[in-house]
N, C-alpha and C positions, 0 to 999 in steps of 0.2 A: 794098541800101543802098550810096551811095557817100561814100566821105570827101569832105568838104570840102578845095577847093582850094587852099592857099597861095602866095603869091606870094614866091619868094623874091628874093635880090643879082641885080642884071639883068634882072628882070621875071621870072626862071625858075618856073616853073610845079613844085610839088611837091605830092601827096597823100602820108597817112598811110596803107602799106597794112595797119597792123597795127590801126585806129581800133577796131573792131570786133569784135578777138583780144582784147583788154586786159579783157572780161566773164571772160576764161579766171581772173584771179584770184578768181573771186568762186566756184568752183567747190569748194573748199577747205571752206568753210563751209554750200554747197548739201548737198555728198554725206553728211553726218551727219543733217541732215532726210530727204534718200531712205533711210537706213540706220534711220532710225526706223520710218518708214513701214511699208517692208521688214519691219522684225522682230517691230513689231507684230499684221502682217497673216499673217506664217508662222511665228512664233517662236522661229525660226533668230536666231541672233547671228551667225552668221557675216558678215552685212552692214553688223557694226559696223567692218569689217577698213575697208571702201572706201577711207577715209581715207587710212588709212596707206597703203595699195596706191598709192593716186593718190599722195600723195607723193615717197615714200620707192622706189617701183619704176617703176610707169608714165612721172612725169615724166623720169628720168634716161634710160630707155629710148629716148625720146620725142627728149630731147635728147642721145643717142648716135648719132640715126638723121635729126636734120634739119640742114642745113645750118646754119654759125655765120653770125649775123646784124650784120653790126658799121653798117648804114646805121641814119643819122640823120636830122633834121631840120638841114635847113643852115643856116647863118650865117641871120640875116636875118627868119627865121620862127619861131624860138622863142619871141619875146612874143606874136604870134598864138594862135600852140600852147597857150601859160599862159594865154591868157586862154578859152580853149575849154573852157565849163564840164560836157562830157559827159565831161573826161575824173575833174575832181572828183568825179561820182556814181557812175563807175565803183570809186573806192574809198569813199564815201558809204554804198553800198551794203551794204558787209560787215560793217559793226556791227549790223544789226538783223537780218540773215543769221546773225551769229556770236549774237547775242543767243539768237533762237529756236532754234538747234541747241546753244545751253546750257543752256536750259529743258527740251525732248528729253532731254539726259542725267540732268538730274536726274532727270526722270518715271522713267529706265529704272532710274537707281541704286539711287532710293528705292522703286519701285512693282513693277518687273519682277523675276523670276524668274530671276535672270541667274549664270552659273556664275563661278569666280573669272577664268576664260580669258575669258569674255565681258566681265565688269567691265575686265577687263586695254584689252581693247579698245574699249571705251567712253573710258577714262580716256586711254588714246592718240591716239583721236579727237579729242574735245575739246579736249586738251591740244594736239594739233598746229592745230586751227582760233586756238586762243588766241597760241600761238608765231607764227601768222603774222598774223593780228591786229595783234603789236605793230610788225610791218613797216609795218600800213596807218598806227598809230600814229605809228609814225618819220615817214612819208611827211607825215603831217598835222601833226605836232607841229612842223617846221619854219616851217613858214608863218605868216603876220602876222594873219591873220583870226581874230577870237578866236574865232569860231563853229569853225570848225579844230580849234584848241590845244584847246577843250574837247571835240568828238572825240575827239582823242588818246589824253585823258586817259580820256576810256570806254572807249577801248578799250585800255587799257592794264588796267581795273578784274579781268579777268576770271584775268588772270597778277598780280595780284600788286605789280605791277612799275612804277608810278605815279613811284617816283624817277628811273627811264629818262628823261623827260620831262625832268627841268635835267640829268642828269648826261649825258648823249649829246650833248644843243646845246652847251654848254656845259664840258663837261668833257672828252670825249671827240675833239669836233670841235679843240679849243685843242691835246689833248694825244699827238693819236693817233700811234704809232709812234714813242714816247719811251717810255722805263723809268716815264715818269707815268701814264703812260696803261694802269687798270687792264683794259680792255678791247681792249688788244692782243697779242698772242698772241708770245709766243718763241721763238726757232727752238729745237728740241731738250725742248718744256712738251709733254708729252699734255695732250690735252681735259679728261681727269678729272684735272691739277692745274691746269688755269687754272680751272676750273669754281669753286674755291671762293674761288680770288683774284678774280676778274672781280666776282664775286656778291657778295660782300664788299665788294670794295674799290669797285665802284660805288655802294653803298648808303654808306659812307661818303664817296663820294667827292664824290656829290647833297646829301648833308647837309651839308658842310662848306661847300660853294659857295653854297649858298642862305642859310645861316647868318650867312656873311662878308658874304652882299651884304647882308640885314638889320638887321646889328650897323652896317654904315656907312651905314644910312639911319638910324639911332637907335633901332632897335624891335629887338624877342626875336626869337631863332630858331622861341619859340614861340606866334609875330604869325599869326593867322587870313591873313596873306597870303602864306605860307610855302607854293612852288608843292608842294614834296614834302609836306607834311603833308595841301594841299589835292585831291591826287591821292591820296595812300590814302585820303581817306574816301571817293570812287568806289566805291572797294574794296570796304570796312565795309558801305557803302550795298545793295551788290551781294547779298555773301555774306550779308547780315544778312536781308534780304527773301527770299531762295530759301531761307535758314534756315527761317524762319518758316511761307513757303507747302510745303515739302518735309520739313522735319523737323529734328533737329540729324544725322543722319545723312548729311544731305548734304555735310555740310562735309567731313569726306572725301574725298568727291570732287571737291568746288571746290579743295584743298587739292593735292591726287594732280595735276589737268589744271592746272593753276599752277605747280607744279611741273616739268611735261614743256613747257610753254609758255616759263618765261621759259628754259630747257636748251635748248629749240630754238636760241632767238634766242641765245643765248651761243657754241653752233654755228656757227652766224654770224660772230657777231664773229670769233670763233677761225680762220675760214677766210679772213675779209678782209683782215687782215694782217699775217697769220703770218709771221714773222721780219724783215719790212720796218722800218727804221730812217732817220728823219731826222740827218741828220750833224751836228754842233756845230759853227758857225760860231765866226769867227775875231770876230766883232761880241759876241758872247758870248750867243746864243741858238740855238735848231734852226732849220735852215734850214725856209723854207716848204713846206707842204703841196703837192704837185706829183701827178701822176701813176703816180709809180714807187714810189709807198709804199700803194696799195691793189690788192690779185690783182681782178682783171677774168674777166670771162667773155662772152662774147656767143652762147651758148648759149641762142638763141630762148625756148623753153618756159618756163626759168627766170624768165627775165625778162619773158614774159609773166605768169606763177603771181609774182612777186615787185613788180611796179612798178618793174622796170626798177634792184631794186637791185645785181644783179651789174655793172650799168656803176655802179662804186662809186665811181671816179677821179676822173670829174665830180660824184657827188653830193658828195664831199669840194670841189671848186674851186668850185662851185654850190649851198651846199645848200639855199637858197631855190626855185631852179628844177623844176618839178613834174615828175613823173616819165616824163612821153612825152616832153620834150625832150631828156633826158641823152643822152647820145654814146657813143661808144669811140671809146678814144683808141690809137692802134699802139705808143704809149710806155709803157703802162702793160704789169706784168706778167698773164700769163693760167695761170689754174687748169685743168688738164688735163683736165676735167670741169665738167659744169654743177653747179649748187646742191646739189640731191639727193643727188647721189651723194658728194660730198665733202662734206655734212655726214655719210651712213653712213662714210665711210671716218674721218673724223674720231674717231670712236667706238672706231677701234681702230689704238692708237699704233705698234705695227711697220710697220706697212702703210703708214700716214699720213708716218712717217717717211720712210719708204725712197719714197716716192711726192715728198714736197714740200723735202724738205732737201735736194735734187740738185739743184731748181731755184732753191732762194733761194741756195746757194751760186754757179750760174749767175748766178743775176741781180745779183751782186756780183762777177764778174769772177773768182768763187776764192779772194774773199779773206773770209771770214766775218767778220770782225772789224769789218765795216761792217754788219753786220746785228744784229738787235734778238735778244743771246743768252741761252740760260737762265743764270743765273750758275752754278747746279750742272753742265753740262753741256758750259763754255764748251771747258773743255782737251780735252776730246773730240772735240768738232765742230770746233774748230779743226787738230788735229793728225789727223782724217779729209778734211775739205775745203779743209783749205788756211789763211793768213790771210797777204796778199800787203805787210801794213804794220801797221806798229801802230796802234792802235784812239785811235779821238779821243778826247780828256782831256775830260770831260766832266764836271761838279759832282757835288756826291754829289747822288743822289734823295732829294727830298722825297716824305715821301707822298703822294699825289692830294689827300689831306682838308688838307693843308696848305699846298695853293699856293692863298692867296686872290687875288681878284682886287682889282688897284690902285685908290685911293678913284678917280682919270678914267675907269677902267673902270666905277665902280656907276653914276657920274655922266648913264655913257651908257645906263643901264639903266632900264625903265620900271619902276614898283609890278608892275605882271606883266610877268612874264618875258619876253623879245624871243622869238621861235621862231626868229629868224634866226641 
């Protein structure tokens, strides 16, 4: 099969040569069905591992050993590219993929014979198809097609994780790489302490936003048109039916891979932009969202298993444009590893350190005090890396759940929620 042509500036002739790599994400959510099959047919659990093997080992391997991919679609051909609907069912696809290899684990929770190391593995499976799930989520949840946004929102049902949906458009994209922003990581925070601020403070931070915009169209926060209330019932909907057809036993396990799903995705956040800080303008706000405030990767494999989220730079300057057209950009900073392997490193803070705190203090010239610091940690990492001036005067923080949005801001808002 050959990619379709595009014409790009100058009449240039361009193909997609990855058109037909991008089925590589839907592989995530395949290998838990073959892992059923398998276990059923020989008994062995050990095939519940795949998953995670293909993850967390294979992929990083994969991209330690193939060249970094930083070509794009040029100038010119990117609304072609958007409008090229094979690459929509290329993520389309993974909902009803992810569906039926979450039916699979319950049969194996509730019905199979499984040791606690086997459940272990089940639950990791699952939980890592569900964590990448909400990436197809993100991917979708942007977009203006409400056939889309309520994708999304399915695929959001299976982690739990339904308030992602306004608090990431909306709260995350407004506020990222500010002390507001509770899903941005600080220089000098392990994983397991942003893990409960990020979890926390997103979940208030989607309530408060949806709430304000409510309150100033005249209606309750608890209005049937409330995006985050009407994304957990997915949820409800979800675990309440598998309750039923599986047993109260299951929940469980919907519980346990919900759990390891929305940790993946926090993973994530935690590694995209770790210690990166927008500066306080002299106008009296952060300056714009630019390129040097998201870690990039152009580690092929990743970016094929993800939709192209490690080019994060552009999804932040773009987040409407659909995920074959994003770029890398040479100004944005780069993580010394692909996805995989820097979410496992993530997991263990000496290592993580000593690995990414060299580089954020690099990519501020030596002077930390321009970067996003833990406040417990700040006189450390200062009087280790340097701080080349003192630090922008900046308001005190509100907290996420308290910056509403201005009534010309609801004004421009529809009854559901923009995905832009």
């Amino acid at each position: 099969m050959t990619a379709p042509v595009l014409v790009g500036p100058g009449g240039a002739a361009w193909r997609d040569g990855k058109r037909y790599m991008w089925l590589t994400a839907l592989l995530p959510p395949l290998l838990p069905i073959v892992s059923f099959g398998l276990w059923h047919r020989t008994g062995s659990g050990l095939p519940w591992w795949l998953t995670p093997a293909f993850v967390f080992v294979l992929l990083p391997v994969l991209d330690a050993t193939t060249p970094k991919d930083p070509v794009g679609a040029p100038e010119g051909t990117r609304e072609a590219l958007d409008a090229d609907r094979y690459y929509r069912w290329c993520t389309y696809l993974y909902l009803p993929l992810a569906g039926v290899a979450l039916v699979m684990g319950c049969w194996a929770w509730t019905r199979g014979d499984l040791s606690v190391v086997e459940r272990v593995a089940v639950v990791l499976a699952l939980g890592t198809v569900t964590g990448i799930g909400i990436n197809t989520a993100h991917e979708l949840g942007h977009k203006r097609a409400r056939v889309e946004r309520r994708l999304a929102k399915a695929m959001l049902a299976p982690a739990a994780y339904g308030h992602f949906y306004v608090e990431h458009n909306r709260g995350h994209h407004v506020h990222v790489a500010t002390p507001r922003d509770p899903a941005s990581a600080r220089m000098g925070e392990s994983f397991w302490r942003f893990w409960p601020r990020t979890v926390v403070g997103s979940l208030r931070s989607a309530w408060a936003l949806e709430a304000a915009r409510l309150r100033l169209r005249g209606r309750s926060p608890w209005s049937p048109r409330n995006e985050v209330l009407s994304a957990w019932c997915y949820t409800v909907v979800l675990f309440g039916v598998l309750a039923v057809v599986f047993g109260p036993a299951v929940l469980a396990f919907l519980v346990l891979q919900a759990v390891v799903g929305f940790s993946l995705l926090e993973s994530v956040n935690y590694i995209e932009h770790y210690g990166l800080a927008r500066e306080w303008t002299a106008a009296g706000r952060y300056e714009k969202v630019d390129p040097r405030h998201s870690w990039n990767s152009d580690d092929v494999i990743s970016n094929l298993a993800l939709y192209h989220l490690p080019r994060h730079s552009d999804h932040h300057a773009h987040p409407t444009v659909r995920y074959q057209s994003l770029r890398s950009f040479a100004s944005a900073p780069q993580l010394p590893a692909g996805y995989g392997s820097m979410i496992v490193a993530s997991l263990f803070p000496r290592f993580w350190f000593r690995v990414m705190d060299p580089r954020v203090a690099a990519h501020y010239g030596g002077d930390v005090t321009r970067a996003n610091l833990d406040p417990a940690r700040r006189a450390r990492l200062v009087a280790r890396y340097g701080g080349g001036g003192a630090a922008a005067a900046v308001p005190a923080v509100a907290s996420p759940q308290a910056v509403a949005p201005a009534a010309s801001e609801v004004d421009a808002l529809p009854d559901r929620v923009s995905a832009g």
